[in-house]
N, C-alpha and C positions, 0 to 999 in steps of 0.2 A: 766701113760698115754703113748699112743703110738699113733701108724696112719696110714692113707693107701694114697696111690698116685693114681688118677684117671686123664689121660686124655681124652678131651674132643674135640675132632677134627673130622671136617667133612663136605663135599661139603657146609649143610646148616646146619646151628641154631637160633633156636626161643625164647626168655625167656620173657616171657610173663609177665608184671610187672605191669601195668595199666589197659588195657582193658582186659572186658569179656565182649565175645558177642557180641561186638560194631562193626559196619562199618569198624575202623580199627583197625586190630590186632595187636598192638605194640611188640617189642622187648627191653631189657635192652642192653647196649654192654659188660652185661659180666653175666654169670650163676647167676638168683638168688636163696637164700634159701630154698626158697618152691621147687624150680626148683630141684634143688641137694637130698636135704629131700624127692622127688618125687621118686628121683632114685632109694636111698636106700627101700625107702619103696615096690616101687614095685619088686625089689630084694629080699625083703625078702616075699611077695606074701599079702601085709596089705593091703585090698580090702581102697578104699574112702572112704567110709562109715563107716569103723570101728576104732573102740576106738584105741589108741596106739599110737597115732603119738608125740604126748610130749616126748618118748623113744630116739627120735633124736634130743632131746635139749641138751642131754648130749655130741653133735658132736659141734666141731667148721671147720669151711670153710675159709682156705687161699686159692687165687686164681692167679695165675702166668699168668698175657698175654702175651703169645709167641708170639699170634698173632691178633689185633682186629677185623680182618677182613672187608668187604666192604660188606655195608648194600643194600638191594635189598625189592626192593616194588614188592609183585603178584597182580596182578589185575584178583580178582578168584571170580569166578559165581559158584551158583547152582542150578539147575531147571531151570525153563524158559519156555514158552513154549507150557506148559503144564495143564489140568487142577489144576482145586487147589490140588483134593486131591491125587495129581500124584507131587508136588511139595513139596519140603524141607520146612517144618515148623520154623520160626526163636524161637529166644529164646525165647519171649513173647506169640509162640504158633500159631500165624498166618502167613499168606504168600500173602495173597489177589491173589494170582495165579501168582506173578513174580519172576523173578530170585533171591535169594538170594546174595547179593554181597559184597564183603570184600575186603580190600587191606591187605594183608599179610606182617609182615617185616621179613626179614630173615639176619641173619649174614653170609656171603659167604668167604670161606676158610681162616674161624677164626678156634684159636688152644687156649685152655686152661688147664692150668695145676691144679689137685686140692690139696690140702693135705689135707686130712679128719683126725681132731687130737680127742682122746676121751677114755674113759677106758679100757685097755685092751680088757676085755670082752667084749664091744661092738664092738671094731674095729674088732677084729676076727670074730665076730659071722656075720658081715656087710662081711666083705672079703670073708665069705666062700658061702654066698651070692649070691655075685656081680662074683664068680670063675660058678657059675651055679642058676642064675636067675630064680626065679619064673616067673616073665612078663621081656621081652627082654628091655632094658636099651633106651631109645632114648633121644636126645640133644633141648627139648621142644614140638618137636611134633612127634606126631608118624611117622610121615615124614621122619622124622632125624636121619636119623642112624647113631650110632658112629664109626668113624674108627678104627682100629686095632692097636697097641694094645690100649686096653681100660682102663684096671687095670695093672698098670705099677708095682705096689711092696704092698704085704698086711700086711707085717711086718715091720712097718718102726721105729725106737727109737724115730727120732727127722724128721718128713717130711717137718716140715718148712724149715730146714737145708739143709733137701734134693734139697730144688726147688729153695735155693739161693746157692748153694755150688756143686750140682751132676745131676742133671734130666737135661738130654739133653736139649736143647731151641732147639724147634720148630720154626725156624726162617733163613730164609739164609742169610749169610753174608760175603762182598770179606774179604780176609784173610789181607789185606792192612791196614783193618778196623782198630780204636781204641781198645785199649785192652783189654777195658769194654765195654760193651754194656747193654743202659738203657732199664730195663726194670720196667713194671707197676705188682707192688701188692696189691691184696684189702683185709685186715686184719678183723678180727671181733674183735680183739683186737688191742691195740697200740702197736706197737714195741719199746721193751723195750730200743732199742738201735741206735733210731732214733729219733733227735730233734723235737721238738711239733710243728717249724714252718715250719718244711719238710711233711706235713701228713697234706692232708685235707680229713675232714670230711663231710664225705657223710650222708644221711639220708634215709633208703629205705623201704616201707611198705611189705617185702616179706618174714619176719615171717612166717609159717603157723601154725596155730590155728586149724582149722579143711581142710579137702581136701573133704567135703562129697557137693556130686554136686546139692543141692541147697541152701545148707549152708556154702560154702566158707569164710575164711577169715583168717585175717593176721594180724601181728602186726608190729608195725615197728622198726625198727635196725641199730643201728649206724654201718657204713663200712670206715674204715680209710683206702685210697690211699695214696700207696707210691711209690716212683723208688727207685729203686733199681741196684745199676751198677755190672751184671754181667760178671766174666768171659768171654772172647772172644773163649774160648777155648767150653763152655758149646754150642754156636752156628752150627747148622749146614746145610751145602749146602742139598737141596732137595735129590739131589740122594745120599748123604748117612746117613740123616737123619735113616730111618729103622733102616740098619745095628746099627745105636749107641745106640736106643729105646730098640733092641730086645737083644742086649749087657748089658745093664743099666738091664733089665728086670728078663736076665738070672743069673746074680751076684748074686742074689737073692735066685734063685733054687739052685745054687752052693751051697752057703755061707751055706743051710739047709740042 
């Protein structure tokens, strides 16, 4: 078993957890499943509609909040106006001739870190991927483009290790600070080396089962939250946050 480091940062993000279709388009406050399993898949070029998506059951998703960012409602129209058949069709195929309207959620300058862990063969063949994309990578909507860098290391031993031990924190901090600094992990397993009444148990339907667009569904999955107290040193001030990204990054290219 091995893994790869993905993050996940950028003006906006959407992870889409409840609704489809509906009035209002919800957000999770942290990447789900389907969401992640989305990436890979269009990385490697696996249309909706096609068979294969069980192949990323063999992946687990740790999830590091560097940063949870500050949620934002759109208040977004489309059509209006207009005749009917000059107007955007809703899900159920009608429009009666009005605007179509949704309130959108967005996560606003959240930062997450992922450690994708899984069999050799799959992480690599996932890495070589995500280094040159079949469909370009985005952070829940096609809106959402990720910031740079995006794939932090594709050969990694131990990337859990990595994201409590060495992957810069996305986070600024005065240096006054305490010498750890807490931060939030969402497990798909327990940690083996943290008390059962330190970890609560989440519950979340974002499995995905099929991605084919009028056959969606998901199953649902236990997600164990923890803090975790980081290093003060792992924290870094905005303006030299990059410099230590593209440092941690190139260790990498060296080390090979």
């Amino acid at each position: 078993m091995s893994g790869l480091l993905l993050r996940l940062a950028g003006p906006l993000q959407s992870w889409g957890e409840r609704s489809a279709f509906t009035p209002v388009r919800d957000s999770a406050p942290f990447p789900t499943r389907s969401a992640l399993t989305g990436i890979l898949a269009a990385a490697e070029g696996l249309g909706r509609s096609e068979e294969g998506i069980d192949r990323y059951d063999r992946f687990q998703f740790t999830v590091r909040v560097d940063r949870p960012g500050t949620r934002l409602v759109d208040y977004h129209t489309v059509g209006g106006g207009f005749p009917k058949a000059q107007t955007a069709a809703t899900s159920g195929g009608s429009n009666k001739g009005a605007a179509v309207i949704t309130r959108r959620h967005y996560l606003a300058d959240a930062v997450f870190t992922i450690a994708v862990t899984g069999p050799d063969a799959d992480t690599d063949r996932i890495a070589k991927a995500l280094r040159h994309p079949h469909w370009a990578p985005y952070l829940g909507r096609r809106s959402c483009a990720p910031d740079e860098p995006f794939l932090l290391r594709a050969h990694v031993a131990d990337p859990v290790h990595e994201l409590r031990h060495r992957v810069p924190l996305s986070r600024p901090l005065a240096r006054s600070e305490p010498e750890t600094v807490p931060v939030t992990f969402l497990y798909e397993q327990p940690p083996a080396d943290v008390p059962d009444n330190e970890i609560d148990v989440l519950d979340a339907n974002d499995h995905p089962v099929s991605f084919a667009p009028h056959q969606r569904s998901h199953r649902t999955r236990r997600i164990y939250r923890v803090e975790h107290r980081l290093a003060h040193s792992l924290a870094c001030p905005r303006q030299e946050l990059m410099d230590q990204l593209i440092t941690y990054c190139l260790e990498e290219d060296n080390a090979a």
